[in-house]
N, CA, C and O atoms as a GROMACS GRO file, in nm:
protein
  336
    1UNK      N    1   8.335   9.975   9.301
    1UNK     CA    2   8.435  10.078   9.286
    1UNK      C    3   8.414  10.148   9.152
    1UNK      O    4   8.481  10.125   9.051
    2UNK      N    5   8.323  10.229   9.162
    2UNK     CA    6   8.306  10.327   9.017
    2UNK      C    7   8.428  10.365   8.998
    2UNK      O    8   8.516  10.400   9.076
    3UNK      N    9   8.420  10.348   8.809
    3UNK     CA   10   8.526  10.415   8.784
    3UNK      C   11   8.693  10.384   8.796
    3UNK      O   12   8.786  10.434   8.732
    4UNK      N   13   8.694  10.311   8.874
    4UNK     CA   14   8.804  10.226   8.915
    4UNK      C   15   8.878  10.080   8.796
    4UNK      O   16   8.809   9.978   8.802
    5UNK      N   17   8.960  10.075   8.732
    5UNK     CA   18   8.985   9.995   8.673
    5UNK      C   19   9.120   9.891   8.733
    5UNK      O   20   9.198   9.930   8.821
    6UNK      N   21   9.130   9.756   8.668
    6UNK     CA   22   9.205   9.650   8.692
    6UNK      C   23   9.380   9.701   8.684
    6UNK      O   24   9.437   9.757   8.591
    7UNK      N   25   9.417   9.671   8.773
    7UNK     CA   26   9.528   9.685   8.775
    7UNK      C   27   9.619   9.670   8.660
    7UNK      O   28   9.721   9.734   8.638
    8UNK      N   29   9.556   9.557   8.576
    8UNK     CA   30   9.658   9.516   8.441
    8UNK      C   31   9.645   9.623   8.332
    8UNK      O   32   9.707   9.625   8.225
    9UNK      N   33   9.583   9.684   8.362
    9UNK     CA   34   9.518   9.820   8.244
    9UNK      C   35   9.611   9.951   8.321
    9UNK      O   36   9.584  10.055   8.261
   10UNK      N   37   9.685   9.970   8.405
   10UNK     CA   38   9.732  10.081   8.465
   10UNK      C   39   9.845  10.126   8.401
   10UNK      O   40   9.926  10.036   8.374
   11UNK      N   41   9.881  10.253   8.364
   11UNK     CA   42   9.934  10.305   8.288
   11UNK      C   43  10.110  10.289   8.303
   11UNK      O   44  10.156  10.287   8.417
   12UNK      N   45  10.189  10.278   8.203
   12UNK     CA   46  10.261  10.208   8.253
   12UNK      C   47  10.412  10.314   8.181
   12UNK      O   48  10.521  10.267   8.150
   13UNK      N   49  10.368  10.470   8.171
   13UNK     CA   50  10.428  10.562   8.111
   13UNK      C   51  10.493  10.667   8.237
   13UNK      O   52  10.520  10.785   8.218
   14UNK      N   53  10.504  10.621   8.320
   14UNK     CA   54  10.532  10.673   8.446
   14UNK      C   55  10.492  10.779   8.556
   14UNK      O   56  10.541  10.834   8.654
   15UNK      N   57  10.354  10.773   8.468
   15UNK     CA   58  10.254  10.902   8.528
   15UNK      C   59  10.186  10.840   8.643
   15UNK      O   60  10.173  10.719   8.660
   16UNK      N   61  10.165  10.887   8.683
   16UNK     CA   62  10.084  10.898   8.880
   16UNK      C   63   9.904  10.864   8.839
   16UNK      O   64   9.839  10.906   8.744
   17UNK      N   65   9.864  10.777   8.949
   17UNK     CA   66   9.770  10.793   8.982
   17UNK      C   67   9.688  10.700   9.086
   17UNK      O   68   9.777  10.614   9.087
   18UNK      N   69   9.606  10.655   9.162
   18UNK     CA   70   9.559  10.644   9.255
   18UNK      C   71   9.547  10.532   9.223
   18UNK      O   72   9.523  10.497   9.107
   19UNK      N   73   9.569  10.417   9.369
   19UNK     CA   74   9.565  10.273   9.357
   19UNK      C   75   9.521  10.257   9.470
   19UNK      O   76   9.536  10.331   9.567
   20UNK      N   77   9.445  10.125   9.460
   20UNK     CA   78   9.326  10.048   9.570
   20UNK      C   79   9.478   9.917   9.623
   20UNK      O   80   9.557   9.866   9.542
   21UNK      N   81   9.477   9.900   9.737
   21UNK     CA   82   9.551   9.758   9.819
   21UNK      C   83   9.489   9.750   9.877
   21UNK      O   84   9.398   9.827   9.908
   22UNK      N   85   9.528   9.617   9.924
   22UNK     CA   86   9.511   9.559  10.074
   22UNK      C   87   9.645   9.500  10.080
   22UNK      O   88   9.708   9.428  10.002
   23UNK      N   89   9.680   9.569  10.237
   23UNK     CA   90   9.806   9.454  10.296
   23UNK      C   91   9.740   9.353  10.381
   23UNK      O   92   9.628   9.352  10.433
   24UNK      N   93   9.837   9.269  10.384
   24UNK     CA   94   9.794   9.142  10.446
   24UNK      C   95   9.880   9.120  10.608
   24UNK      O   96   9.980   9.049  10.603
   25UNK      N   97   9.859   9.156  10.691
   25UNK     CA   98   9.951   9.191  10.774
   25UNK      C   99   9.876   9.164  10.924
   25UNK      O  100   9.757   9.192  10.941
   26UNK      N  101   9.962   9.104  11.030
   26UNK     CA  102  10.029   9.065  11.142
   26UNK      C  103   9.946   9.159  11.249
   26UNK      O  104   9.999   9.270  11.252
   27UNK      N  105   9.830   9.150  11.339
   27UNK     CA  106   9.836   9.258  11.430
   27UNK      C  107   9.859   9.250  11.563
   27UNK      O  108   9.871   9.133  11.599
   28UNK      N  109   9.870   9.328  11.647
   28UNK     CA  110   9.946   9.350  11.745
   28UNK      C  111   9.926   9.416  11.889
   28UNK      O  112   9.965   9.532  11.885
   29UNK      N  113   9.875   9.379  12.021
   29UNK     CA  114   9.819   9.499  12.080
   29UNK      C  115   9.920   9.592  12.153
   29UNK      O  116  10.041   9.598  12.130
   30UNK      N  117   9.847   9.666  12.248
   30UNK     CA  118   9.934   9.716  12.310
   30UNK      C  119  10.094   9.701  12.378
   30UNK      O  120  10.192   9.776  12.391
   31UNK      N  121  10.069   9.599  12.402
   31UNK     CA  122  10.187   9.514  12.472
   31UNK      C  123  10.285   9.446  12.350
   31UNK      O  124  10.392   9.390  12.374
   32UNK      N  125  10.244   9.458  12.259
   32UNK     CA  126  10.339   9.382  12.130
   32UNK      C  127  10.313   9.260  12.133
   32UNK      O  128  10.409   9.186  12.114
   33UNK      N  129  10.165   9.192  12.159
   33UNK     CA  130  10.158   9.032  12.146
   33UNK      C  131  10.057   9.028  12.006
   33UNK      O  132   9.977   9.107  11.957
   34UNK      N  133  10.100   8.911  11.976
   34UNK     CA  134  10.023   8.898  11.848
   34UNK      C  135   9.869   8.884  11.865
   34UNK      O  136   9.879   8.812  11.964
   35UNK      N  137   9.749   8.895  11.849
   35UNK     CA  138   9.656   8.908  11.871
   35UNK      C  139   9.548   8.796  11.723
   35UNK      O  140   9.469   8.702  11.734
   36UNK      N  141   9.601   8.873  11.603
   36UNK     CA  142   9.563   8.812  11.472
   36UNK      C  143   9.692   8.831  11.338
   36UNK      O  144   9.754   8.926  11.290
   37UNK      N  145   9.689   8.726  11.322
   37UNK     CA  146   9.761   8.673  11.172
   37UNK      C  147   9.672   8.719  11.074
   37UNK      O  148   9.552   8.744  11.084
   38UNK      N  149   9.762   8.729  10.958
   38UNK     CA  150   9.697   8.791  10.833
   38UNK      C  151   9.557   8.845  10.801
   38UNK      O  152   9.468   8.811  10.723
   39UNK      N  153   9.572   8.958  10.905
   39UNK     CA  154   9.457   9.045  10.872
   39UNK      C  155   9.474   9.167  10.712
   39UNK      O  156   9.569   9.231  10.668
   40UNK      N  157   9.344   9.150  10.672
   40UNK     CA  158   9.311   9.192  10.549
   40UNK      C  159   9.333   9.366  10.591
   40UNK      O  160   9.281   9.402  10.697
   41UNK      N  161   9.404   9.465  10.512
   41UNK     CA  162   9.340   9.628  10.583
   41UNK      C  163   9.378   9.647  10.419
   41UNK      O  164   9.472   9.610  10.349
   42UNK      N  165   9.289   9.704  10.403
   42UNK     CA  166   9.217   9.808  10.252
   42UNK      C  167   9.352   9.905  10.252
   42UNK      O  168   9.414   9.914  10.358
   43UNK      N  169   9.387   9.960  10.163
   43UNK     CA  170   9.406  10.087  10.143
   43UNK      C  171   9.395  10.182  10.015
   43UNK      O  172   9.345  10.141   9.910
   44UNK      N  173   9.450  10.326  10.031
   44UNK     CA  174   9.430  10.433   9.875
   44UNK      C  175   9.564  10.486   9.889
   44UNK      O  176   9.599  10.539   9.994
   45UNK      N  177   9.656  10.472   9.768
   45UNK     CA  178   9.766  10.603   9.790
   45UNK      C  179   9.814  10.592   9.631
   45UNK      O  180   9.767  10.503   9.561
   46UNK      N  181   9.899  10.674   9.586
   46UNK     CA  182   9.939  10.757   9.488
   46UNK      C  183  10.074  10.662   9.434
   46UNK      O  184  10.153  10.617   9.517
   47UNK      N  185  10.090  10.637   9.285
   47UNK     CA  186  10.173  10.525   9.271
   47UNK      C  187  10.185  10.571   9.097
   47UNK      O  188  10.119  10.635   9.015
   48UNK      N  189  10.322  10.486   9.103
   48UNK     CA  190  10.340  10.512   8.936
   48UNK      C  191  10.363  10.394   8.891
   48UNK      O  192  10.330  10.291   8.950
   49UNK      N  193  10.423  10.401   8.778
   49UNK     CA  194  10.497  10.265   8.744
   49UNK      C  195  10.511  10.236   8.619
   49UNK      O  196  10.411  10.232   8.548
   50UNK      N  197  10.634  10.211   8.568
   50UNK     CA  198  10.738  10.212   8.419
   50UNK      C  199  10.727  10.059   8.450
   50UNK      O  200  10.706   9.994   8.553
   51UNK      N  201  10.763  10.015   8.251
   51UNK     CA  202  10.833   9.881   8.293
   51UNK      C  203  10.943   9.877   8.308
   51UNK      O  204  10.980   9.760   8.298
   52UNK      N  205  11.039   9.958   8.333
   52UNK     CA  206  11.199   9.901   8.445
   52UNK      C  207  11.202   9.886   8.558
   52UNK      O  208  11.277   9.809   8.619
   53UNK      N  209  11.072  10.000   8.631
   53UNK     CA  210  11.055  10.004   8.763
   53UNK      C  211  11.006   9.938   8.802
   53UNK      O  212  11.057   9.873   8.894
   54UNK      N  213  10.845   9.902   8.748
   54UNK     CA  214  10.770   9.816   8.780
   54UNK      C  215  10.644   9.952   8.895
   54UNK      O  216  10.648  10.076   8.892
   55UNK      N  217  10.558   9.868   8.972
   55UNK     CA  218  10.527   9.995   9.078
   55UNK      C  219  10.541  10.044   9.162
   55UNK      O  220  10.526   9.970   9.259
   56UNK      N  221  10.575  10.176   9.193
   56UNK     CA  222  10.595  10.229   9.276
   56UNK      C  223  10.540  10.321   9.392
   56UNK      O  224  10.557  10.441   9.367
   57UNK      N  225  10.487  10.300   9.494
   57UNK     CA  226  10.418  10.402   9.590
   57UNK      C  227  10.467  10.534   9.615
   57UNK      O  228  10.578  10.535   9.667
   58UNK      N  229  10.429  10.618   9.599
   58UNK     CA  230  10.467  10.758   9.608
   58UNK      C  231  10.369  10.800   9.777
   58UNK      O  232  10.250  10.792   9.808
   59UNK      N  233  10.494  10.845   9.849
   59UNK     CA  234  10.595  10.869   9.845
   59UNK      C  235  10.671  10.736   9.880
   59UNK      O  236  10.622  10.638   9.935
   60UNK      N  237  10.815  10.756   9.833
   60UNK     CA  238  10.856  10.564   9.849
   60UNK      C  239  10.922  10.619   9.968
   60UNK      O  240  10.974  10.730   9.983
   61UNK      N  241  10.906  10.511  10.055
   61UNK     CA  242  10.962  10.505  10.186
   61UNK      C  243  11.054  10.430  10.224
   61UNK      O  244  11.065  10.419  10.346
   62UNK      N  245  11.141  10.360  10.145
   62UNK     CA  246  11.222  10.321  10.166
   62UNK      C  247  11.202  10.129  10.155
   62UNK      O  248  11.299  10.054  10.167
   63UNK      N  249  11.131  10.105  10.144
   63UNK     CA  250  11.065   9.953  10.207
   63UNK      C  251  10.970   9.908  10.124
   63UNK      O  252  10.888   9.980  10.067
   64UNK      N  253  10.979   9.762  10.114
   64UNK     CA  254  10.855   9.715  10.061
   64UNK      C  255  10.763   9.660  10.125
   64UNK      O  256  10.808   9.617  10.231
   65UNK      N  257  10.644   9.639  10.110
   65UNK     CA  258  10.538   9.640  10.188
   65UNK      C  259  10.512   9.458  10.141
   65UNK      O  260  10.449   9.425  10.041
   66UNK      N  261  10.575   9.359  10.236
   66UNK     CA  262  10.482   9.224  10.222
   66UNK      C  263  10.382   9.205  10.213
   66UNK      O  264  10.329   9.263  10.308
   67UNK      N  265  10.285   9.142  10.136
   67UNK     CA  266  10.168   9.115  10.113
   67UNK      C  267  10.103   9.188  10.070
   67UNK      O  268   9.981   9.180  10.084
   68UNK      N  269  10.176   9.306   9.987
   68UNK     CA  270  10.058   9.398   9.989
   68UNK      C  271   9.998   9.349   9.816
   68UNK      O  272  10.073   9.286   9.742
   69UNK      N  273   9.878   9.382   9.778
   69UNK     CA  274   9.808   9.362   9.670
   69UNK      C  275   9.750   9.462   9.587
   69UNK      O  276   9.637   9.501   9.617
   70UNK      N  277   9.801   9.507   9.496
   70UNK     CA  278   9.710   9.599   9.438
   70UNK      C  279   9.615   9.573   9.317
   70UNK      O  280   9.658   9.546   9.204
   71UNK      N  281   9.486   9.583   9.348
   71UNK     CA  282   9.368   9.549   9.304
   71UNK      C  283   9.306   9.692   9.167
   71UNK      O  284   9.238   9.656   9.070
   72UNK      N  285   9.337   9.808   9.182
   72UNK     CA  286   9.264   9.875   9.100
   72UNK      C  287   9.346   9.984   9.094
   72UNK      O  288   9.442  10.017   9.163
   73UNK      N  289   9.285  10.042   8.986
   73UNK     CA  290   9.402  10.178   8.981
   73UNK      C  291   9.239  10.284   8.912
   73UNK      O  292   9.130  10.258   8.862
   74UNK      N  293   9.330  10.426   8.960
   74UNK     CA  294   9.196  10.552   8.912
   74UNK      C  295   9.304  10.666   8.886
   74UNK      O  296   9.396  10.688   8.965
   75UNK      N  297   9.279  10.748   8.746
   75UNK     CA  298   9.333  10.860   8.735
   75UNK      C  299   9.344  10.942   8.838
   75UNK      O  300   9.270  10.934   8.936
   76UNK      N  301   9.441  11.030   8.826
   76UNK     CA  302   9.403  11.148   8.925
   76UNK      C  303   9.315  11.225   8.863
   76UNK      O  304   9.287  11.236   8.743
   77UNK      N  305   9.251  11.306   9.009
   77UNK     CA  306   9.134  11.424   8.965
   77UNK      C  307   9.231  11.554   8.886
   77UNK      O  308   9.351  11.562   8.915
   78UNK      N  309   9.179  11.634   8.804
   78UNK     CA  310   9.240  11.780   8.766
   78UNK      C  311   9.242  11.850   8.899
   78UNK      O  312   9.161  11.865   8.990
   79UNK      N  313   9.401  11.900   8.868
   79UNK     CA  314   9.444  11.966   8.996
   79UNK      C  315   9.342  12.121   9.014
   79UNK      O  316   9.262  12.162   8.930
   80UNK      N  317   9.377  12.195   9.164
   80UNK     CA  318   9.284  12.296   9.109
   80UNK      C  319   9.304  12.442   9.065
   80UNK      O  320   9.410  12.501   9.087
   81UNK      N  321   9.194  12.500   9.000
   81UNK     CA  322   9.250  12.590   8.919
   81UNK      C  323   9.333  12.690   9.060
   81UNK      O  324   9.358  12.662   9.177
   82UNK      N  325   9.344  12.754   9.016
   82UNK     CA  326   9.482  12.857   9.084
   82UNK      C  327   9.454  12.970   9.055
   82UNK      O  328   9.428  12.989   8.936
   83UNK      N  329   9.447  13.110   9.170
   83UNK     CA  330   9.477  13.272   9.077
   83UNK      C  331   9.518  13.330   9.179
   83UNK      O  332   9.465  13.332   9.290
   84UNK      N  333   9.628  13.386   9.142
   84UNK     CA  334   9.739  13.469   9.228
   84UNK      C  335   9.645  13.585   9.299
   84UNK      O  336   9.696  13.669   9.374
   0.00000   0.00000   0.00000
C-alpha cells in the first residue's frame, strides 16, 4: 500500500481523509441462509476523527459497523482546480 500509513499516525485534528478496513462479517445467500462466518471484505471510504469523537466514517450512517478494522489511513488528493 504505497503511501499509505498506520492507523496510529492518522490525524487526529478533525480533518478527512481516506482509510483502508476490513469488516469481518457473516455471509448470506439468496435465500438468507448462512453460507460463511467471518468472512474477511477489504474496504476504502472517507473518515475523520478528533479525540472526543474518536473515528468517524463519513458519511455516518447511523450505525456501527462490528468487526470492522481499520488498518491505514492516506491524505486526500487536491481537489480539482475549477473555472467558471
Amino acid at each position: 500500500m504505497s503511501g499509505w500509513k498506520p492507523m496510529e499516525t492518522a490525524p487526529r485534528d478533525g480533518s478527512h481523509f481516506l482509510v483502508h478496513y476490513v469488516d469481518l462479517v457473516d455471509e448470506y445467500d439468496e435465500d438468507d441462509r448462512l453460507i460463511a462466518r467471518s468472512v474477511l471484505k477489504p474496504g476504502i471510504g472517507v473518515a475523520h476523527q478528533s479525540d472526543v469523537f474518536g473515528l468517524m466514517d463519513i458519511p455516518w450512517q447511523g450505525r456501527i459497523v462490528q468487526g470492522r478494522r481499520y488498518t491505514h489511513w492516506h491524505p486526500l488528493p487536491a481537489p480539482p482546480k475549477w473555472r467558471p
